[in-house]
C-alpha positions as protocol buffer text, in pm:
chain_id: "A"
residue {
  index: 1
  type: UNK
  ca { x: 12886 y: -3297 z: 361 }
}
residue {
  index: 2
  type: UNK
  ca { x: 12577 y: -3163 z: 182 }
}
residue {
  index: 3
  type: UNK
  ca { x: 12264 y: -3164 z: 420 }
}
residue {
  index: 4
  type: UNK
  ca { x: 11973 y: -3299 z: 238 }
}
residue {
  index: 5
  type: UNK
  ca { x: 11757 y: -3242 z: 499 }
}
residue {
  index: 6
  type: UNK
  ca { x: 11435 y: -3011 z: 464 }
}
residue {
  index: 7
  type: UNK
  ca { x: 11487 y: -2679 z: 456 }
}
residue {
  index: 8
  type: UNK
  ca { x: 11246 y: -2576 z: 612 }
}
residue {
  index: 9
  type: UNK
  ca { x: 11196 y: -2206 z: 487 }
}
residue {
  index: 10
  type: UNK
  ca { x: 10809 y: -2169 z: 609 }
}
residue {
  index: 11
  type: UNK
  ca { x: 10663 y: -2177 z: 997 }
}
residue {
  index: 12
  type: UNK
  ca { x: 10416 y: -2422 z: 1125 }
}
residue {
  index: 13
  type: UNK
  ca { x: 10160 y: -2097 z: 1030 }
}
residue {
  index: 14
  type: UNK
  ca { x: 10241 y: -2044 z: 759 }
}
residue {
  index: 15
  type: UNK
  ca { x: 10208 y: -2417 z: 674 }
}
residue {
  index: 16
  type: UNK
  ca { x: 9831 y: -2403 z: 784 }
}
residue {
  index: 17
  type: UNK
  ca { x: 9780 y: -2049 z: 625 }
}
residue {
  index: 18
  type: UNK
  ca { x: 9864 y: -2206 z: 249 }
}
residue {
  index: 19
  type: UNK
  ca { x: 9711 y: -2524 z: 304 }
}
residue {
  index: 20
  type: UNK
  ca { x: 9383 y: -2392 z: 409 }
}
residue {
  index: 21
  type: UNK
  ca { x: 9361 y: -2145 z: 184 }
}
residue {
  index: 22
  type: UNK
  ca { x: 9409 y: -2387 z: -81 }
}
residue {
  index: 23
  type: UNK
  ca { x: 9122 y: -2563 z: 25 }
}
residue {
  index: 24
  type: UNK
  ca { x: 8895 y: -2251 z: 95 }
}
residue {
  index: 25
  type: UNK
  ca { x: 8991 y: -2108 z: -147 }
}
residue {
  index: 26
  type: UNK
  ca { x: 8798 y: -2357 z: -370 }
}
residue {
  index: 27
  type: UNK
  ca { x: 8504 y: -2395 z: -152 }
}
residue {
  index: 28
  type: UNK
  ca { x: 8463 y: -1951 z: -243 }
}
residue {
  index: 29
  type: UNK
  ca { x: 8458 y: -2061 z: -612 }
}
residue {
  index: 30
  type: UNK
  ca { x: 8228 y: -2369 z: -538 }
}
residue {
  index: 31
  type: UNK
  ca { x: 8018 y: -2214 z: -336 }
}
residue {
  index: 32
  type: UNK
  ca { x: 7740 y: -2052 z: -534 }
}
residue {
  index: 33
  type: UNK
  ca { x: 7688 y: -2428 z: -685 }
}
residue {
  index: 34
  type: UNK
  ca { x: 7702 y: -2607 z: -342 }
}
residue {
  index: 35
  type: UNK
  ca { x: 7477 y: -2377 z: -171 }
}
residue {
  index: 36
  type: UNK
  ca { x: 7221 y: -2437 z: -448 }
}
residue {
  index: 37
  type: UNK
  ca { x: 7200 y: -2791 z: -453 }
}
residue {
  index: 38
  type: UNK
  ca { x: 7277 y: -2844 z: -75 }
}
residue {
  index: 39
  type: UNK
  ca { x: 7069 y: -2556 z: 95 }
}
residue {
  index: 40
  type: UNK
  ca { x: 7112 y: -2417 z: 455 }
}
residue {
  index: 41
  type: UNK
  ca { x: 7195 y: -2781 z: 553 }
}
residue {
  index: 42
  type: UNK
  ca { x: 7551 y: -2703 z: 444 }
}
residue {
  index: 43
  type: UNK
  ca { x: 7594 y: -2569 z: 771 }
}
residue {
  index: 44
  type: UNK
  ca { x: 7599 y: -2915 z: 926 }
}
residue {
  index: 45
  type: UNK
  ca { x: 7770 y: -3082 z: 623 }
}
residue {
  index: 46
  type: UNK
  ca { x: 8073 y: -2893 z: 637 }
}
residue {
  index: 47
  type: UNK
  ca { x: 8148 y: -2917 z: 1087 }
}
residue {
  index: 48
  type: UNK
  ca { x: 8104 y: -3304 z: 1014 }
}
residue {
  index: 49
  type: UNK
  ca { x: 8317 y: -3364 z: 709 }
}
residue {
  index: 50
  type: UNK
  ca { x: 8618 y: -3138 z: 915 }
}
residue {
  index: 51
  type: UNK
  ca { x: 8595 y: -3415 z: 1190 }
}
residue {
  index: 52
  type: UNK
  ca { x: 8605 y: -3689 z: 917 }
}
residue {
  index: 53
  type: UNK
  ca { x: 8940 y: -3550 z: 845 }
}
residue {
  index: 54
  type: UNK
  ca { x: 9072 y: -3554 z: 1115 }
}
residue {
  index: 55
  type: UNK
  ca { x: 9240 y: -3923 z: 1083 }
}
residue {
  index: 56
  type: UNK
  ca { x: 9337 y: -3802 z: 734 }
}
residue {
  index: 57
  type: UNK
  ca { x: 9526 y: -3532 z: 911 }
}
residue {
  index: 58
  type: UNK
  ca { x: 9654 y: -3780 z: 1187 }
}
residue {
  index: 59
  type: UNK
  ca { x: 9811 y: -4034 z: 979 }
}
residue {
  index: 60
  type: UNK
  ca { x: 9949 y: -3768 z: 723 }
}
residue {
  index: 61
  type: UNK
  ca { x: 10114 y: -3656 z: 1036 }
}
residue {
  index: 62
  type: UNK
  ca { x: 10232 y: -3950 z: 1147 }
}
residue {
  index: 63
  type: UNK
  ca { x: 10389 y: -4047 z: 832 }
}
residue {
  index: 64
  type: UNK
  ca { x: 10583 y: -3710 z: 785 }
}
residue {
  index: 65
  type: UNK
  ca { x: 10740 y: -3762 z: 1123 }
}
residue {
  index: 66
  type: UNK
  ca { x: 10876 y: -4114 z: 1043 }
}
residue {
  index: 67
  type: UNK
  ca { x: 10964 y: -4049 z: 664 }
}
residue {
  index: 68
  type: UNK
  ca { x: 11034 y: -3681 z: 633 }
}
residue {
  index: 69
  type: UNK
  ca { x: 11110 y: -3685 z: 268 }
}
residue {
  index: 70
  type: UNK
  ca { x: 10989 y: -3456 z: 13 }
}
residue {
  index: 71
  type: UNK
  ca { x: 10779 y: -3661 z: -274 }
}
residue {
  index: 72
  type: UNK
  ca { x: 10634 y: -3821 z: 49 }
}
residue {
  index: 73
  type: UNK
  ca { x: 10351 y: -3965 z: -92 }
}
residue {
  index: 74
  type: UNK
  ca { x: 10571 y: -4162 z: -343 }
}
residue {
  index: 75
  type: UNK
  ca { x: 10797 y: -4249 z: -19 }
}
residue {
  index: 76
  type: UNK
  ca { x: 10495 y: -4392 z: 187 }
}
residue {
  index: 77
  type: UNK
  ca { x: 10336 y: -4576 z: -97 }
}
residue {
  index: 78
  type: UNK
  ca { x: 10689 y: -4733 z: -210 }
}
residue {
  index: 79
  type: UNK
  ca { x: 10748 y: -4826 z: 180 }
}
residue {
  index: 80
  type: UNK
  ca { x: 10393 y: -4988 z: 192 }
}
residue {
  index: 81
  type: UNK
  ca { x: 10329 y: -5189 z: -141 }
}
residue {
  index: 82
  type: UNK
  ca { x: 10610 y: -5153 z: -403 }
}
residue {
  index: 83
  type: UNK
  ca { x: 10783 y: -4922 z: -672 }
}
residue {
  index: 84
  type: UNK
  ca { x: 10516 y: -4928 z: -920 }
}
residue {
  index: 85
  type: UNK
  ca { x: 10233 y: -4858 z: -679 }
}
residue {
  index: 86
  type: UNK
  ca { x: 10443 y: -4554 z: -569 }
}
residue {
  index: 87
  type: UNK
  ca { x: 10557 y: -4483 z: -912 }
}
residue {
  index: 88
  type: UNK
  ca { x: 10179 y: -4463 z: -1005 }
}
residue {
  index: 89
  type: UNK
  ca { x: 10064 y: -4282 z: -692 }
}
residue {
  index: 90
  type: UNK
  ca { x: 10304 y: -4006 z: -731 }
}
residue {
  index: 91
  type: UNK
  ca { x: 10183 y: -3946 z: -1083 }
}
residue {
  index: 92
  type: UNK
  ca { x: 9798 y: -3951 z: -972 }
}
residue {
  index: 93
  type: UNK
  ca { x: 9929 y: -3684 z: -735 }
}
residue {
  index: 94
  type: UNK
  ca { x: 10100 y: -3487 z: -993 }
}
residue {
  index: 95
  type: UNK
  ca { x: 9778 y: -3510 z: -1197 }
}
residue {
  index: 96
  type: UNK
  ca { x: 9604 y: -3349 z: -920 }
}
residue {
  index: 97
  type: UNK
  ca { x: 9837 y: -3028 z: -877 }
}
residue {
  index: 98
  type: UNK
  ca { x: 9784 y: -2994 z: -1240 }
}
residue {
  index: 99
  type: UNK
  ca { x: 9402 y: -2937 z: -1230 }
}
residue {
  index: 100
  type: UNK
  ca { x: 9401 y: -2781 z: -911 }
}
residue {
  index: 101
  type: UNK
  ca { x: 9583 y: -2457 z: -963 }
}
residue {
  index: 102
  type: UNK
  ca { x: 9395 y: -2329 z: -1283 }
}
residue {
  index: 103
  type: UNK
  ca { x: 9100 y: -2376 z: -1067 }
}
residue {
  index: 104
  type: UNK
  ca { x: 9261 y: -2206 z: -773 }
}
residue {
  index: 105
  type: UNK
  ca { x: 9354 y: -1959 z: -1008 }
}
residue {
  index: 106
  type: UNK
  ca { x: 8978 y: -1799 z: -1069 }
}
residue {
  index: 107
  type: UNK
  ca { x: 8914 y: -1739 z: -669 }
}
residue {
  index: 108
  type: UNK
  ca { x: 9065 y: -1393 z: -743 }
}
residue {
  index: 109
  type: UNK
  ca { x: 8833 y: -1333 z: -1004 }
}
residue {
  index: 110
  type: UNK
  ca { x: 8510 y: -1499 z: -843 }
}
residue {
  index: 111
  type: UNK
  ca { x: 8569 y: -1294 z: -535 }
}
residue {
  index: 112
  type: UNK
  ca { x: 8573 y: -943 z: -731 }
}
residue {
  index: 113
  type: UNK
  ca { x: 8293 y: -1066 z: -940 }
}
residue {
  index: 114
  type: UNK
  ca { x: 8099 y: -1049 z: -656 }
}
residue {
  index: 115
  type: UNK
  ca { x: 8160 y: -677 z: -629 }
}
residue {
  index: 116
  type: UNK
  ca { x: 8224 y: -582 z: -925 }
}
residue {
  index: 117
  type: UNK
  ca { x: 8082 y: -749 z: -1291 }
}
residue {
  index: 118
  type: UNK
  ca { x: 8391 y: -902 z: -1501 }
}
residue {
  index: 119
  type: UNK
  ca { x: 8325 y: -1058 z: -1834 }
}
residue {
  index: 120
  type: UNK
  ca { x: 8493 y: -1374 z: -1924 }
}
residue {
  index: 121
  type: UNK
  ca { x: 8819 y: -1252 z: -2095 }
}
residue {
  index: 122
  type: UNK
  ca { x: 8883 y: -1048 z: -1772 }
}
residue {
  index: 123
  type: UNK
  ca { x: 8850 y: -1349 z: -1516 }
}
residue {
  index: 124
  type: UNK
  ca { x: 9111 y: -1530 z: -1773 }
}
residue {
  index: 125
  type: UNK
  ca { x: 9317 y: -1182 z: -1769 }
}
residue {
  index: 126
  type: UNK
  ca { x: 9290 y: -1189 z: -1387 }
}
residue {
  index: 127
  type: UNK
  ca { x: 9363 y: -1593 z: -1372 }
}
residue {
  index: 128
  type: UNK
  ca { x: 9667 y: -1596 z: -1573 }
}
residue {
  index: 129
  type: UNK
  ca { x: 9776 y: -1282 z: -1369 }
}
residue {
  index: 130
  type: UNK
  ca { x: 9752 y: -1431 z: -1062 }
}
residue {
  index: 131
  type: UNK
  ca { x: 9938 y: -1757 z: -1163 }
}
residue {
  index: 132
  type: UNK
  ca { x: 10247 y: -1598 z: -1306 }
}
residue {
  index: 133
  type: UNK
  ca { x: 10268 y: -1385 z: -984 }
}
residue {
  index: 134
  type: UNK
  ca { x: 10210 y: -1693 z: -729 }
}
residue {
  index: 135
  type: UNK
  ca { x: 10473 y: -1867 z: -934 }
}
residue {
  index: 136
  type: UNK
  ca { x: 10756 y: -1639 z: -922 }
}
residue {
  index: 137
  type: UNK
  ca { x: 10697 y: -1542 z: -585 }
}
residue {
  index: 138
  type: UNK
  ca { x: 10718 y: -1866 z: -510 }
}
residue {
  index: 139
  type: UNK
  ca { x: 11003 y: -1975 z: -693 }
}
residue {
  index: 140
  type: UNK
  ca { x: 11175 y: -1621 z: -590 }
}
residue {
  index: 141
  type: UNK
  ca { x: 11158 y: -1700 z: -185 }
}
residue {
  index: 142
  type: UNK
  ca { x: 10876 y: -1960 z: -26 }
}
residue {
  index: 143
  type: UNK
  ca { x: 10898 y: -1797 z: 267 }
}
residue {
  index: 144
  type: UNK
  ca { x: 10767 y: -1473 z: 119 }
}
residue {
  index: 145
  type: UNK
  ca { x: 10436 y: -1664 z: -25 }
}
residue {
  index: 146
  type: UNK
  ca { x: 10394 y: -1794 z: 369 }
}
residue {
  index: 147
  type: UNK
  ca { x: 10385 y: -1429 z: 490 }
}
residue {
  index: 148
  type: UNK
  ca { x: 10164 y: -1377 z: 199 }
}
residue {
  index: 149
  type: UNK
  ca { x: 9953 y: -1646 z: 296 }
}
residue {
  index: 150
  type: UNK
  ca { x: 9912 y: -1548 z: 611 }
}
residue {
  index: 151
  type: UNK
  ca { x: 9790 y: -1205 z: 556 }
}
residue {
  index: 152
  type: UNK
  ca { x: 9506 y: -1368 z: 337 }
}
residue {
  index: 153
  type: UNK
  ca { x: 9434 y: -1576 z: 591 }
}
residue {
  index: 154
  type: UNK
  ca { x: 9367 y: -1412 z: 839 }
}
residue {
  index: 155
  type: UNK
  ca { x: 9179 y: -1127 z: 627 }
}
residue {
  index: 156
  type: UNK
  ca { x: 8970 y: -1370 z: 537 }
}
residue {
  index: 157
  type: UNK
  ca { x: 8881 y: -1507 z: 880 }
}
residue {
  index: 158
  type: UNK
  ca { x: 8843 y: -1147 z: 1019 }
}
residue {
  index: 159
  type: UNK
  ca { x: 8656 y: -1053 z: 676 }
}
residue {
  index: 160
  type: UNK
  ca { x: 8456 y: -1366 z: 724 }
}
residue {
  index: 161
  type: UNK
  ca { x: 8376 y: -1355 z: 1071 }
}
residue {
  index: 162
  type: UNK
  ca { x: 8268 y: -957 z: 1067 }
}
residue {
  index: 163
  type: UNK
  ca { x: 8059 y: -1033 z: 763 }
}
residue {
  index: 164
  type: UNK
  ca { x: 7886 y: -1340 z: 972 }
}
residue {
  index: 165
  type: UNK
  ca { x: 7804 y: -1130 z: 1283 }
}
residue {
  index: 166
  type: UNK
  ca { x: 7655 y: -823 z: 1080 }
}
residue {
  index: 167
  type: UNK
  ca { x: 7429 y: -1055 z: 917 }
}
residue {
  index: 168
  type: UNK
  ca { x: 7303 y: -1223 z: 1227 }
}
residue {
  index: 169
  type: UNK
  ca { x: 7292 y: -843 z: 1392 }
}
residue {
  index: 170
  type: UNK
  ca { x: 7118 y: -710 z: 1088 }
}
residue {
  index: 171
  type: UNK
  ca { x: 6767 y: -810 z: 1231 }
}
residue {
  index: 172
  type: UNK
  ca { x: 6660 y: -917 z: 856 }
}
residue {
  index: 173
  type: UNK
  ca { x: 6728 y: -1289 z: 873 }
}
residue {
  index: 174
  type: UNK
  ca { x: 6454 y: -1536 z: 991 }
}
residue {
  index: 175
  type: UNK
  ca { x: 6407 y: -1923 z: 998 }
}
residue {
  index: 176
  type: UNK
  ca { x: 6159 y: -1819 z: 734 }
}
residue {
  index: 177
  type: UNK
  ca { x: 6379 y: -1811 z: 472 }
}
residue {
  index: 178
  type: UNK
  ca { x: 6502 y: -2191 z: 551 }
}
residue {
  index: 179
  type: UNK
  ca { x: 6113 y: -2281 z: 554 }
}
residue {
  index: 180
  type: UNK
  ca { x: 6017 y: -2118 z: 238 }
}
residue {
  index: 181
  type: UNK
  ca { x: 6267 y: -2311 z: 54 }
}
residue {
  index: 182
  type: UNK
  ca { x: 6186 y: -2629 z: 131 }
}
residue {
  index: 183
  type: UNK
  ca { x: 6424 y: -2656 z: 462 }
}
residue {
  index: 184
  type: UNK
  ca { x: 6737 y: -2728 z: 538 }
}
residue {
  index: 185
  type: UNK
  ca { x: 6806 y: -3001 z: 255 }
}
residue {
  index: 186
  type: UNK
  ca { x: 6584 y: -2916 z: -50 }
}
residue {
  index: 187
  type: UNK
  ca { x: 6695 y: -3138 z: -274 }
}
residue {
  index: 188
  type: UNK
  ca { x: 6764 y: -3462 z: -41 }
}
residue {
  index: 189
  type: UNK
  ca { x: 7039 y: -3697 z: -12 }
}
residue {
  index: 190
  type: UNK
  ca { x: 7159 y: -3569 z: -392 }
}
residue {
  index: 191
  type: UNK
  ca { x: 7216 y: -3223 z: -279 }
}
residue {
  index: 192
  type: UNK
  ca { x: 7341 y: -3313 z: 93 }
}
residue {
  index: 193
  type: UNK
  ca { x: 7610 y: -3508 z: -71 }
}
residue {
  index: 194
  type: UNK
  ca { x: 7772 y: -3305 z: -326 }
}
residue {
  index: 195
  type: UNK
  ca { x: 8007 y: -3120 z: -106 }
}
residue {
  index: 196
  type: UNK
  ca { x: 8139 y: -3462 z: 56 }
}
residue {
  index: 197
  type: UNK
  ca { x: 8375 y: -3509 z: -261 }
}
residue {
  index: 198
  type: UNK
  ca { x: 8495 y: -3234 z: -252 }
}
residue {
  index: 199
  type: UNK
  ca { x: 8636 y: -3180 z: 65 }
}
residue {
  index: 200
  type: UNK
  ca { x: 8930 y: -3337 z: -9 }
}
């Protein structure tokens, strides 16, 4: 008999590794627009809205260990309400997965920008680049995007984290800078709440 059970071809890592960067990886090419319109108050914004998800998380955990189908979101919503509200859920979702990955698909390009000047054509060049090559690695074998994934992933947090402590080390930065512009939220409660939608 056929097992139509999950397969499951990537680790509980791994899992993390491509979820997160998912989500990071849209903050790094939202960032230059948050930080403007939120300030240094981000720093505060972003701790809070992690523990705000943290019943997201719960329940989404929940409901994959009593209903561990994939489509699950259709599954849930059809066990809760009815056909059509899953029928319409699962397309909302789909909707979502279609606008998120050309987004997703600049981070490559923002983050070289930042080193090195591209013009518009090459962020597309580099965009549809890095889409073709996501997709048929991870059509080819999921499992090699997860070790993939992981490698960025923890770059980034070592990258991240070395970049942090040589800027507090540097002996350049001072509460001055907050001051000058206005402090931590410059532009009040419109700029402290533009990264809350977008969170996820």
């Amino acid at each position: 008999m056929k097992d139509n059970g999950l397969k499951r071809g990537l680790s509980f890592v791994q899992v993390v590794a491509i979820s997160s960067g998912a989500v990071i990886g849209g903050w790094l090419a939202e960032a230059p627009y948050w930080f403007q319109t939120t300030g240094a108050g981000a720093a505060f914004l972003f701790p809070l809205l992690a523990l705000l998800l943290v019943p997201v998380g719960l329940a989404f955990g929940e409901l994959s260990a009593m209903l561990p189908f994939a489509a699950s979101t259709d599954v849930w919503t059809c066990n809760a309400y009815n056909n059509k509200a899953g029928f319409a859920t699962q397309w909302m979702m789909f909707l979502i997965q279609v606008v998120e990955p050309p987004m997703m698909a600049f981070i490559f390009g923002t983050a070289i920008n930042h080193f090195y000047p591209l013009t518009n054509d090459q962020m597309m060049i580099i965009a549809m680049l890095s889409v073709t090559l996501w997709f048929v690695l991870s059509n080819f074998n999921i499992s090699l995007t997860g070790r993939l994934s992981n490698i960025f992933f923890f770059a980034m947090i070592v990258i991240s984290l070395g970049v942090s402590t040589s800027f507090f080390l540097s002996g350049h930065w001072s509460f001055d800078n907050i001051r000058l512009h206005q402090g931590f939220f410059p532009k009040g409660a419109t700029g402290s709440s533009s990264p809350w939608p977008c969170s996820r």
